[in-house]
C-alpha positions as CSV (number, residue, x, y, z in Angstrom):
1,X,16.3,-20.7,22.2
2,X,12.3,-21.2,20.9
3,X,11.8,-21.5,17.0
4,X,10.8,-17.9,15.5
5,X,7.8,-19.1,14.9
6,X,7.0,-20.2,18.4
7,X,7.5,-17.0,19.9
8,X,5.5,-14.8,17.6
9,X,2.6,-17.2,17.8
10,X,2.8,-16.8,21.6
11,X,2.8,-13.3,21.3
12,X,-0.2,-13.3,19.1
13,X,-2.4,-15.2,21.2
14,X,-1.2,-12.5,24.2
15,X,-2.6,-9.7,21.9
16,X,-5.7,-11.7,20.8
17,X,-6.5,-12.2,24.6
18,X,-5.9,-8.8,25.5
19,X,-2.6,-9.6,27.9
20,X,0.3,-7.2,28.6
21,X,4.1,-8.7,27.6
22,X,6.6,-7.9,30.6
23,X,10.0,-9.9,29.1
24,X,9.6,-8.4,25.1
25,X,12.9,-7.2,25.4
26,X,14.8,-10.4,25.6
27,X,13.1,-11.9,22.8
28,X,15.7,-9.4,21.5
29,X,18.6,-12.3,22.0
30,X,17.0,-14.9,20.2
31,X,18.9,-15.4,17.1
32,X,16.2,-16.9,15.2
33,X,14.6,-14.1,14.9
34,X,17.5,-12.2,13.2
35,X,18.0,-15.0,10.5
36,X,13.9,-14.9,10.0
37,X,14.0,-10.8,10.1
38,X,17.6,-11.0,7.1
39,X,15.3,-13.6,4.6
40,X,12.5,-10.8,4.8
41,X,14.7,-7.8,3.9
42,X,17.7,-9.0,1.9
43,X,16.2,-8.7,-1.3
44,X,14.9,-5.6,-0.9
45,X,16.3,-2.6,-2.8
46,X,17.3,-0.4,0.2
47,X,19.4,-3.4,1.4
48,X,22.1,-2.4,-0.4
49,X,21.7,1.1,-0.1
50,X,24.2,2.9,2.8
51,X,22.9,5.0,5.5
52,X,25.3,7.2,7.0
53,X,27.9,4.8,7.2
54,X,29.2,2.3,4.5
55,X,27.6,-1.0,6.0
56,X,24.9,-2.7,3.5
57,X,23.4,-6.1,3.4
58,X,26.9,-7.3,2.1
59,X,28.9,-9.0,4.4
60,X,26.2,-10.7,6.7
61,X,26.9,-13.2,8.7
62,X,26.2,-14.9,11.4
63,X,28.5,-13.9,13.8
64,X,27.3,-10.1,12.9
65,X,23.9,-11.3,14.2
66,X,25.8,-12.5,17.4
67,X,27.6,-9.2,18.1
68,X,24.3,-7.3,17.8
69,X,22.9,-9.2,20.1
70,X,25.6,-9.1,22.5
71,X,25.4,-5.9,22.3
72,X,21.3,-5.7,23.1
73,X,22.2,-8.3,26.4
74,X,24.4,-5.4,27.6
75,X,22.1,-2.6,26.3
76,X,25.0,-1.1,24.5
77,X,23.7,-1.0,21.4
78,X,23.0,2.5,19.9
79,X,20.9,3.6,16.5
80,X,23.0,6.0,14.7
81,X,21.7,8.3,12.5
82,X,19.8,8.1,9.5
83,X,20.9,9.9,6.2
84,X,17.9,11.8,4.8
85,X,17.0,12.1,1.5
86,X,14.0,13.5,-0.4
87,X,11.8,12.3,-2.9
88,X,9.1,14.4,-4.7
89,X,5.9,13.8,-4.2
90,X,2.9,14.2,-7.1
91,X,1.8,17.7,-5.7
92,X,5.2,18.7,-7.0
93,X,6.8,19.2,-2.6
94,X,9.6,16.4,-1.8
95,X,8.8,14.3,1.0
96,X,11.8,13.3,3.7
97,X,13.1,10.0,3.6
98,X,15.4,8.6,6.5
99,X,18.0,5.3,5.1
100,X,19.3,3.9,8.6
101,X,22.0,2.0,8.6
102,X,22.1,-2.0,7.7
103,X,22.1,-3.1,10.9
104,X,19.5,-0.7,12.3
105,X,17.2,-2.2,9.3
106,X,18.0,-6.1,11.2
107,X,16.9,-4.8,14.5
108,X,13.8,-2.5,13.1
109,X,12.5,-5.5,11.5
110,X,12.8,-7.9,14.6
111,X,11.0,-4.8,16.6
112,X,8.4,-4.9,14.2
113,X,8.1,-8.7,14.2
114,X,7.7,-8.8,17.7
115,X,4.8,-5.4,17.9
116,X,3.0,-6.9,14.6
117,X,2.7,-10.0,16.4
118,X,1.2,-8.6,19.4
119,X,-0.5,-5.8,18.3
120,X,-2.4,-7.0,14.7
121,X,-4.6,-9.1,16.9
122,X,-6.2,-6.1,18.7
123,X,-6.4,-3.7,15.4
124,X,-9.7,-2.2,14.2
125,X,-11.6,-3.8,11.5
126,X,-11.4,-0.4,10.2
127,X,-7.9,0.2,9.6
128,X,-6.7,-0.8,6.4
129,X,-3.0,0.5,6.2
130,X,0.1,-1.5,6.6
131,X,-1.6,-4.8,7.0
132,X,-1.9,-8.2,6.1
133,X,-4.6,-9.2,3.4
134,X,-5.6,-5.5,3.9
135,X,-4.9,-2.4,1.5
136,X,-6.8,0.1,-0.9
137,X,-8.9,-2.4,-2.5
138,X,-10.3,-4.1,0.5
139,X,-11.1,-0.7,2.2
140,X,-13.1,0.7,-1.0
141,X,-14.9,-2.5,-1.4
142,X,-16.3,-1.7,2.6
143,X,-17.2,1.6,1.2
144,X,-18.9,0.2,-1.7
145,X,-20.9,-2.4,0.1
146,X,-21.4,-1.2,3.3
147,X,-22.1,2.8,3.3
148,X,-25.4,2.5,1.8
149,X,-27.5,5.6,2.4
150,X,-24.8,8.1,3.0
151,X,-25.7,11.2,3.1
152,X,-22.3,13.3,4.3
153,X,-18.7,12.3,3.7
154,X,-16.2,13.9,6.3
155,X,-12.7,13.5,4.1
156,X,-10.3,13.9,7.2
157,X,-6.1,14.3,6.7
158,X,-4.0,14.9,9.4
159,X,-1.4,17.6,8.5
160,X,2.4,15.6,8.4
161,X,1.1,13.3,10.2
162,X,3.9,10.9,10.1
163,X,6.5,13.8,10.7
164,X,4.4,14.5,14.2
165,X,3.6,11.7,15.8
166,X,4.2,12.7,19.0
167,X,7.4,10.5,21.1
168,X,6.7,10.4,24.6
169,X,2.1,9.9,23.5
170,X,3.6,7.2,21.5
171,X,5.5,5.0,24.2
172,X,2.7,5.9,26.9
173,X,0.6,4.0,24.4
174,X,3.3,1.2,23.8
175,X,3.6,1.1,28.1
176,X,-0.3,0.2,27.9
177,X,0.8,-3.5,26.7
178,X,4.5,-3.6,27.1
179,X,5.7,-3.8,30.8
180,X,9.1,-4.1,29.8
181,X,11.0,-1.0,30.2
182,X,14.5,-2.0,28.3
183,X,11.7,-2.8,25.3
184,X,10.9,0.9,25.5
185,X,14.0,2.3,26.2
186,X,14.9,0.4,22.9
187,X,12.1,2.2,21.2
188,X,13.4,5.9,22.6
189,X,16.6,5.4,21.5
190,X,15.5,4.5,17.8
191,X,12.7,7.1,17.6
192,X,15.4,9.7,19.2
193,X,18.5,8.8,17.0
194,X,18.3,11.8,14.7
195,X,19.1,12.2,11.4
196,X,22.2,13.4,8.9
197,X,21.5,16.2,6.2
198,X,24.6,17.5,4.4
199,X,26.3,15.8,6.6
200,X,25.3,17.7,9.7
201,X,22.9,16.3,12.6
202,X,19.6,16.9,13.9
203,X,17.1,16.0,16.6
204,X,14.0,13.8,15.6
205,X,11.8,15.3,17.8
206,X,8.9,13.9,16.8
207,X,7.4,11.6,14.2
208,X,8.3,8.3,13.4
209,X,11.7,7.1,11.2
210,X,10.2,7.2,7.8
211,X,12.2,4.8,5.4
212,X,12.5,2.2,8.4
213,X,10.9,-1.0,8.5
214,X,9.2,-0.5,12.1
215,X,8.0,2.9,11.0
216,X,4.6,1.6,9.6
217,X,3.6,-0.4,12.6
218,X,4.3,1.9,15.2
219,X,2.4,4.7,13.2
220,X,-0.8,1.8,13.4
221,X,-0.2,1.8,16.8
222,X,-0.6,5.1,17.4
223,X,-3.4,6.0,15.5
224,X,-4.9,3.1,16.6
225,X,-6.6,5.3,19.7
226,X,-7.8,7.3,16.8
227,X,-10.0,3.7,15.4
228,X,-11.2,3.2,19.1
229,X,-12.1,6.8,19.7
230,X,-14.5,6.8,16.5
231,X,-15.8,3.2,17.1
232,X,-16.1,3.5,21.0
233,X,-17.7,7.2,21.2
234,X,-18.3,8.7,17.9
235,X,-20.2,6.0,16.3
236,X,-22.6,5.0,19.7
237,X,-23.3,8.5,19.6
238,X,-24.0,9.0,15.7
239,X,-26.2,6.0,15.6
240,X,-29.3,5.4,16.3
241,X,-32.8,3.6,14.9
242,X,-33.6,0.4,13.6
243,X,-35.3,1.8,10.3
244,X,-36.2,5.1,9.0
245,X,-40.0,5.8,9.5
246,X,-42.1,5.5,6.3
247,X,-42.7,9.1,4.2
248,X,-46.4,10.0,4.6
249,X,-46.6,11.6,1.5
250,X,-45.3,8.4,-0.2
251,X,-47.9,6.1,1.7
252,X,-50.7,8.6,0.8
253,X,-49.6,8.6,-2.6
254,X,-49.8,4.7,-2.7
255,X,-53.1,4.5,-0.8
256,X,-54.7,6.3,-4.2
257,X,-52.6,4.2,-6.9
258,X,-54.2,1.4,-4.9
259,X,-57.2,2.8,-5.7
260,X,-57.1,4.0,-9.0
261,X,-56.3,0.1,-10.1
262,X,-59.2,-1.2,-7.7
263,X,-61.8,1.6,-10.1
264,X,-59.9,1.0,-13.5
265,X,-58.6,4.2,-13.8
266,X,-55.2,3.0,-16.2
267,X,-54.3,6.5,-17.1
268,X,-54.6,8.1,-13.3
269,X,-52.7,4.6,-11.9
270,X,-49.9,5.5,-14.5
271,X,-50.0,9.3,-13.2
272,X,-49.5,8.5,-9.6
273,X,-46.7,5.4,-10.3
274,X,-44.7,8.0,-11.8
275,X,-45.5,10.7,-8.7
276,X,-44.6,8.0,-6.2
277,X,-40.9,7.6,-8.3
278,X,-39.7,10.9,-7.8
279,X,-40.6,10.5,-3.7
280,X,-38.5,8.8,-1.0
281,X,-40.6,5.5,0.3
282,X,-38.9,6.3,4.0
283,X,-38.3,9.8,5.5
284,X,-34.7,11.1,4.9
285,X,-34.8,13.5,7.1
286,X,-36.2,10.9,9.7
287,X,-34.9,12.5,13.3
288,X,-34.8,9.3,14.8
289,X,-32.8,7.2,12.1
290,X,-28.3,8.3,12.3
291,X,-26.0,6.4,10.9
292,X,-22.1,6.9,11.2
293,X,-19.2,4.7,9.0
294,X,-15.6,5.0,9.3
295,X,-12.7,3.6,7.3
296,X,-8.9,4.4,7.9
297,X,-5.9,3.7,5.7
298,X,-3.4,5.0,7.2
299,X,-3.4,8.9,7.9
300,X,-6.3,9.0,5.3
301,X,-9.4,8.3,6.8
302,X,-13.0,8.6,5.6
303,X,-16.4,9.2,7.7
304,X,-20.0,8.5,5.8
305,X,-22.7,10.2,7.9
306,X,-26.3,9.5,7.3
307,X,-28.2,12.5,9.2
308,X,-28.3,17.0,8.9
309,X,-25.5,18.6,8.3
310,X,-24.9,20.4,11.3
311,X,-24.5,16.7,12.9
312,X,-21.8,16.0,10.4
313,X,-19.5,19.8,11.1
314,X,-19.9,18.4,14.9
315,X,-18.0,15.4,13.8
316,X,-15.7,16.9,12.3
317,X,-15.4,19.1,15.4
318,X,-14.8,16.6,17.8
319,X,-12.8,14.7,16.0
320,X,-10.5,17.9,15.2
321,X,-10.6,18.0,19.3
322,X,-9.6,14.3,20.2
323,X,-6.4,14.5,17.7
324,X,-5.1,17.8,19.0
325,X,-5.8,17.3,22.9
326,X,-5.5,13.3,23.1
327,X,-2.7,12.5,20.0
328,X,-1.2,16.0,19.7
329,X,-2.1,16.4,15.8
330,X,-4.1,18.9,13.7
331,X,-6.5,18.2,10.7
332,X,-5.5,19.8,7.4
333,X,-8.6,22.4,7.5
334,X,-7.9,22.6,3.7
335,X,-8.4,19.1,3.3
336,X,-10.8,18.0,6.2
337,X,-14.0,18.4,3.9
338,X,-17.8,17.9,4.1
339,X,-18.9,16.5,0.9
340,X,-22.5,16.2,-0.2
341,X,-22.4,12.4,-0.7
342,X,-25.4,12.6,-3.9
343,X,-24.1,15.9,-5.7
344,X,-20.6,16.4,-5.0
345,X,-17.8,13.3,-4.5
346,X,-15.3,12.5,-1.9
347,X,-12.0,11.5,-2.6
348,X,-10.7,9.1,-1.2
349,X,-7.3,6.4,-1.7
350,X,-7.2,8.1,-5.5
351,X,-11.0,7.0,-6.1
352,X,-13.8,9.8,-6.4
353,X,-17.1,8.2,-4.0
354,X,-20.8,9.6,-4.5
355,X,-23.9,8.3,-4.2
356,X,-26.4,7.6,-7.1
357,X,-29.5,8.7,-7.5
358,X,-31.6,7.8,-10.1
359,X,-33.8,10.1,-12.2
360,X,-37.6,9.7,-11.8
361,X,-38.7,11.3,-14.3
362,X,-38.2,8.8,-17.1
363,X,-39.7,5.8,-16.9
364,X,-36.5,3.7,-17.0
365,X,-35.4,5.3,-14.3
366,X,-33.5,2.4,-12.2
367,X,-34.7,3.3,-8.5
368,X,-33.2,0.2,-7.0
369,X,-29.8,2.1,-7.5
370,X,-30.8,4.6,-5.5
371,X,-28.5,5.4,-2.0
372,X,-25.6,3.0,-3.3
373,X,-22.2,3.9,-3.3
374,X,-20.6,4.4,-6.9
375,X,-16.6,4.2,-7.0
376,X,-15.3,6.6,-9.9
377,X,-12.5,7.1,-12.0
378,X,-11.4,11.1,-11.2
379,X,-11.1,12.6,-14.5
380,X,-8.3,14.7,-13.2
381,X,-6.6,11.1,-12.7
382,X,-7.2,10.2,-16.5
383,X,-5.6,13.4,-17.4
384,X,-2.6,13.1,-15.5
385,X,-2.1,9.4,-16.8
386,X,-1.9,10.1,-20.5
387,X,-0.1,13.7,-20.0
388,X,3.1,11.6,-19.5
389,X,2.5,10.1,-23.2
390,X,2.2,13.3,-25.0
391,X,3.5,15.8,-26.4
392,X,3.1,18.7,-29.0
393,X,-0.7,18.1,-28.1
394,X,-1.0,14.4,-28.6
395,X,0.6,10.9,-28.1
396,X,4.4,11.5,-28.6
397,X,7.1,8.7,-28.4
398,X,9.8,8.6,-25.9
399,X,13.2,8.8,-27.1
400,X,14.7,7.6,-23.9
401,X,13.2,3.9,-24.7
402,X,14.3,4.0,-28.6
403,X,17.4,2.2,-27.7
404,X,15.8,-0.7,-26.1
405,X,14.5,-4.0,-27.8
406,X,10.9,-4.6,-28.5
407,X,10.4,-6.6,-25.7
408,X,11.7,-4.3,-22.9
409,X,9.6,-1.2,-24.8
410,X,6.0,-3.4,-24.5
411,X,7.0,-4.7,-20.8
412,X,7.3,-1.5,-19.9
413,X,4.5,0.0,-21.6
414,X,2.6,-2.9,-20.0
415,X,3.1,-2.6,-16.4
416,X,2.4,1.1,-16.6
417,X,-0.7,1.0,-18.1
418,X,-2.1,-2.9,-16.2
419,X,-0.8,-1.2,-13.1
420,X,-3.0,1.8,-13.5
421,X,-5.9,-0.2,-15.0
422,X,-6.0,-2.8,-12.5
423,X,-6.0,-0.1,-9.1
424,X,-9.3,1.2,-10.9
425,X,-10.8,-2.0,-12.1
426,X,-13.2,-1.6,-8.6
427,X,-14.9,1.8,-10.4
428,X,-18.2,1.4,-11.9
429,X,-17.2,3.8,-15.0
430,X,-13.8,2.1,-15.9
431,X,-14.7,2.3,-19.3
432,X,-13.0,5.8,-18.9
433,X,-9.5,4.3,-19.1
434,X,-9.9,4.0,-22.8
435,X,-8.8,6.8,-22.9
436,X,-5.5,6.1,-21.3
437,X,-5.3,3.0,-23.3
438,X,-5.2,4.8,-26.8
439,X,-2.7,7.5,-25.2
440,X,-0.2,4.7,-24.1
441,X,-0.8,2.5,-27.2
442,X,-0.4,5.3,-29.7
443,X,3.0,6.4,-28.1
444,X,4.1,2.6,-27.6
445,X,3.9,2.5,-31.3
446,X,5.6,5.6,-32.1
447,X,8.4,4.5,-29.7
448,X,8.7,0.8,-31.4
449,X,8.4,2.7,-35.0
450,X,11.1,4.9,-34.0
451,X,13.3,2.7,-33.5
452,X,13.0,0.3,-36.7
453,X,12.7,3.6,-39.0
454,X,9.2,2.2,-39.7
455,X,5.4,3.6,-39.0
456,X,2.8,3.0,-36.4
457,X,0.5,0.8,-39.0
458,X,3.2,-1.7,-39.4
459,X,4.5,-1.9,-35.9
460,X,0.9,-2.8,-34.9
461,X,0.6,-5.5,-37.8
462,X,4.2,-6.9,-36.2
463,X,3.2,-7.3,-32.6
464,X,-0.7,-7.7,-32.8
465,X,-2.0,-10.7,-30.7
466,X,-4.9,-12.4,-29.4
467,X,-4.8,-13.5,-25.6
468,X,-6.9,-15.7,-23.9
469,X,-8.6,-14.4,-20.7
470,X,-11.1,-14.7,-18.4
471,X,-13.3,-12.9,-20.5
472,X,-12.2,-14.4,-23.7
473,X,-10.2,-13.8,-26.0
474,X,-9.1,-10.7,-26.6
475,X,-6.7,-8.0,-28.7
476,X,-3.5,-6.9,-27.4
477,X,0.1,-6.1,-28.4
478,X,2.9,-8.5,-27.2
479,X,6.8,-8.8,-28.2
480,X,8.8,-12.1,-27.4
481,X,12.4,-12.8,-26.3
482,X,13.8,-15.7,-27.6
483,X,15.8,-18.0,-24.6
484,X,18.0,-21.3,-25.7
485,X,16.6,-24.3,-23.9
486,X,13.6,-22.6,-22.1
487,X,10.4,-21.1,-23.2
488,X,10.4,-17.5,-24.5
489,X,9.8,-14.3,-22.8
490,X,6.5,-12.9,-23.3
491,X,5.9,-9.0,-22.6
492,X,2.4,-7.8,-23.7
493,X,0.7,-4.5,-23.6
494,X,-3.5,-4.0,-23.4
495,X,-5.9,-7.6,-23.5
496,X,-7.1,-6.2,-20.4
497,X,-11.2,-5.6,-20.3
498,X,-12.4,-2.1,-18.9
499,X,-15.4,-2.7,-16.9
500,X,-16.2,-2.9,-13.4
501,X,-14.8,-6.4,-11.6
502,X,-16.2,-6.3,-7.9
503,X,-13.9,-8.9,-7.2
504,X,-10.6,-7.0,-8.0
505,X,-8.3,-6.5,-5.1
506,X,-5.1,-5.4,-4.2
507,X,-3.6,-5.9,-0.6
508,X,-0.9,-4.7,1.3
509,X,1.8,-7.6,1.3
510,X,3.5,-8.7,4.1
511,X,5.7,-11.6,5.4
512,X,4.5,-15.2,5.3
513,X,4.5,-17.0,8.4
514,X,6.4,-20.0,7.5
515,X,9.1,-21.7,9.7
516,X,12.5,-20.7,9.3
517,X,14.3,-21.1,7.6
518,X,12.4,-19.5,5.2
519,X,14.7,-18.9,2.4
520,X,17.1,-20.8,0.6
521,X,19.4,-18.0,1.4
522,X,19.4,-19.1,5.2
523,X,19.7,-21.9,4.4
524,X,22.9,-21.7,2.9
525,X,24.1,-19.8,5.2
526,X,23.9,-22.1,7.8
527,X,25.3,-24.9,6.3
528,X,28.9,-22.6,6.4
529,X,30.3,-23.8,3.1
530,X,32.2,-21.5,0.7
531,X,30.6,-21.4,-2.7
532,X,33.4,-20.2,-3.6
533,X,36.6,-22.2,-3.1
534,X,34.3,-24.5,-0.8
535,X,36.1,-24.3,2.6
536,X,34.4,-25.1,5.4
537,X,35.2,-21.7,7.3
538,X,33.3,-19.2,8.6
539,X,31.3,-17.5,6.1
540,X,29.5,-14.2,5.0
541,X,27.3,-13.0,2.6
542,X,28.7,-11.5,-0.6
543,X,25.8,-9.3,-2.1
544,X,25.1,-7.1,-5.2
545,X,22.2,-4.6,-5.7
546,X,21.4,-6.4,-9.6
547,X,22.7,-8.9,-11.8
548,X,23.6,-5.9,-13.7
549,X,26.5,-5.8,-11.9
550,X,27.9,-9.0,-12.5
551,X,29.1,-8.0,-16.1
552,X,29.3,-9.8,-19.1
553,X,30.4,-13.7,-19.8
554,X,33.8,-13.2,-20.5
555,X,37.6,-13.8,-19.5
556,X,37.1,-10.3,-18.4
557,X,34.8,-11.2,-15.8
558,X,36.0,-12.8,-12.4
559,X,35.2,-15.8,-11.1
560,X,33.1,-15.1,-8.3
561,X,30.7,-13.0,-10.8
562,X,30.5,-15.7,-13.2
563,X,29.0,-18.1,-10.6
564,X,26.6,-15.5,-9.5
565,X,25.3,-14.9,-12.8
566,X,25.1,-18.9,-13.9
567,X,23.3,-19.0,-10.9
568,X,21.7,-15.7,-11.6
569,X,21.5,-15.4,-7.7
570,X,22.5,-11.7,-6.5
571,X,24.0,-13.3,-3.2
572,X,26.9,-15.9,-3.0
573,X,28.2,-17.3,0.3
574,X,31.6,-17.3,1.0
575,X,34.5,-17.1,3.4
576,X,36.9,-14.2,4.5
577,X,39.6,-14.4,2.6
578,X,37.3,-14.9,-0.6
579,X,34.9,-12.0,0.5
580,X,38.4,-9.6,1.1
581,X,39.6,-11.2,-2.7
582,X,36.3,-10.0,-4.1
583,X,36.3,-6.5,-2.8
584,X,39.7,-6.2,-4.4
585,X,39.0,-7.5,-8.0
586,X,35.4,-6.0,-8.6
587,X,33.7,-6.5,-12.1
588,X,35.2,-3.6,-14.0
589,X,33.4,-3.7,-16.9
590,X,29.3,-4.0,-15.3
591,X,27.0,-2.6,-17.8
């Protein structure tokens, strides 16, 4: 049985090289690969959420991992289904969301080991979605560098595009590089195991499981032909010219400021430097000169043209054409737009893109600016931030926080608003969040002065600060939690400076490649010890979704949660009998 480790890195050099993979499937019997796939999704919340049975992350073992994969070597094992749930979405619809069952999440996550491995290699430079070191910010910094010039934006969005993904498109693709047909049988079966809603089943038939682990990468995959058909036809064909050819009426222009300096003439050179401002230096209507960018995150995906219009509704034409005939989807015809990069802005991963244009007709007027991307905060954006701090018609407190200490009130407070803050830190006018910041602060305040029966001066004398930042020092609002024997707990709200940082970025996370075992969990695991009464028997994993759970110190609280919260671990490792004895005496009093 090869490492984890060895296997994936063999499979990557496969995809960098372009080479099919004709044994994927038993890769499926390597039990490495289970214990590497359980350290990435343990501690994830869904873990110990149930599907449509009762089976979570508690209880794992490893001789769980060894009847799944007896079960794969005799191609018994079958998905069940997943039990759907919706969660609202911000245009006020609910969007499905499928939670398959614990051991379904195991194997997804192995599949998508195995396909990330082989298929990241080969992905477009363009796509952004779903990937390693890749994510929002590293797609609008692209934009921001690289679209120069734009003079169209084509704003495509594939209507429910997850939700139609087409099944049998999708493994013809997968077939392309996988010459294993048990792998893809493997992949039917999970993309065809249905779903419970009310308790009643239905057919997936089509779209990819959304809520599973493989669901992402097999959606990049897909829309992958989408990258190549852009980069391989659209932009070849879009692109064309070395340089724009110089404006005549600009070099005529020039010829007589030239002149008017050679003669003396201050007041007629001054004339004509101002005239040659408000003109182009190279054609923009040059017929010769196209240029065609593309970004993707995602189902979102953004085209900058640089040419006439009507060249820019025939992109958007054929590209309505290759995803119905080639990938079986349809643009949103709503929300497929063509945006008039200088005077109108595109939206784009929550970001509003134009581009600048100085005036000439001041004499300040910055020129050198001219064609360059701008990211922008949407005002629409500001406005929905600080409507969830007020009420009555300004910044209200909320009573739902009164009843927590200081120090949970400005932690929360603080991620809200350093969340927001830092997505936008990449837009030239951040200074727009201010706006935000006095909403959040002013109702902060009143939440604090709430709950000490005290006013919003005072609570801002009590937890005023000064930070020390990259930027120097600056203002902000903190609250501490004292700890015996350890340092305290330091929650702050603001000290955060709004203007532009090119350098801000956010990426998609994804698993480390390190060698397994990766965790400490696995590693306990393996050593088969109870932690418990410290038999050396076979042994599971005893799980909770939170420390929460464990209740308080107490002769109230049992053994088994006492150790888990000295430990303050949310796992414990322990035999049979001792897993069976904690099931029956649970914590009874768990705040």
């Amino acid at each position: 049985m090869q490492p984890a480790e060895v296997v994936l890195s063999v499979l990557r050099e496969r995809g960098r090289n372009g080479l099919p993979c004709t044994q994927l499937y038993r890769q499926l019997f390597n039990k490495e690969l289970y214990l590497l796939a359980y350290g990435n999704i343990y501690s994830n919340k869904g873990a110990m959420t149930p599907g449509a049975g009762e089976e979570t992350a508690d209880g794992m073992s490893e001789d769980k991992i060894d009847q799944i994969i007896e079960a794969m070597r005799r191609e018994k094992y079958r998905f069940s289904p997943a039990r759907r749930l919706y969660v609202p979405k911000k245009n006020g619809k609910l969007r499905p969301l499928g939670m398959p069952t614990w051991s379904d999440k195991l194997i997804g996550e192995v599949v998508r080991l195995l396909l990330e491995a082989l298929y990241e290699p080969q992905f477009s430079d363009s796509s952004h979605g779903f990937r390693r070191s890749r994510g929002c910010h590293t797609a609008l910094r692209e934009i921001n560098n690289t679209w120069t010039g734009t003079a169209w934006f084509v704003e495509g969005d594939i209507s429910d595009c997850f939700g139609s993904l087409d099944h049998e498109i999708l493994l013809r693709i997968l077939a392309e590089k996988i010459h294993d047909n048990r792998f893809l049988r493997l992949i039917r079966n999970m993309l065809k195991a249905g779903y419970l809603e009310d308790w009643e089943y239905n057919e997936t038939l089509s779209g990819v499981p959304q809520g599973g682990t493989v669901s992402p990468i097999l959606s990049n995959i897909y829309l992958h032909k989408l990258d190549e058909f852009v980069e391989q036809e659209l932009i070849p064909q879009y692109t064309r010219g070395a340089t724009r050819a110089a404006n005549p009426a600009y070099r005529q222009v020039d010829a007589l400021l030239r002149r008017a300096r050679r003669r003396g003439d201050r007041t007629e050179a001054r004339r004509l430097a101002l005239e040659m401002r408000t003109l182009p230096s190279t054609d923009p209507m040059d017929p010769g000169y196209r240029r065609l960018k593309y970004i993707r995150y995602a189902d979102d995906h953004l085209l900058g043209f640089t040419g006439p219009k009507a060249e820019a509704e025939e992109i958007k034409a054929k590209l309505a054409q290759f995803l119905r005939e080639t990938l079986g989807l349809e643009l949103n015809q709503d929300k497929t737009l063509i945006t008039h990069a200088r005077s109108q802005r595109a939206r784009f991963l929550g970001y509003d893109i134009t581009v600048q244009h100085s005036s000439t007709k001041i004499s300040n007027g910055r020129r050198s600016a001219n064609g360059k991307i701008a990211l922008k905060v949407p005002p629409d954006v500001v406005r929905a931030q600080c409507a969830r701090y007020r009420k009555h018609g300004k910044p209200w407190h909320r009573p739902r926080f009164q009843n927590l200490d200081d120090y949970d009130i400005v932690r929360v407070y603080g991620a809200e608003y350093r969340g927001v803050v830092n997505y936008y830190l990449l837009a030239k006018d951040a200074w727009r969040l201010r706006t935000l910041r006095w909403h959040a602060e002013v109702s902060m305040l009143k939440t604090l002065a709430l709950k000490h029966t005290s006013t919003v001066s005072k609570m801002a004398t009590r937890h005023k600060a000064k930070v020390i930042t990259g930027d120097g020092p600056r203002t902000c609002f903190e609250a501490r939690r004292k700890r015996r024997g350890k340092p305290d707990l330091v929650a702050r709200f603001g000290g955060i400076i709004l203007r532009q940082d090119r350098r801000a970025v956010i990426t998609d996370t994804g698993p480390v490649r390190v060698r397994v075992p990766r965790k400490e969990l696995l590693v306990r695991l393996r050593h088969r010890e109870c932690e418990l009464c410290e038999s050396g028997t076979t042994v599971a994993v005893h799980q909770v979704a939170g420390l929460n759970e464990l209740g308080k110190p107490g002769p109230d609280q049992p053994a088994w949660a006492a150790i888990m919260a000295r430990k303050r671990r949310k796992t414990l490792i322990v035999c049979v009998p001792c897993h069976d004895w904690i099931h029956a005496n649970p914590v009874t009093h768990a705040e």
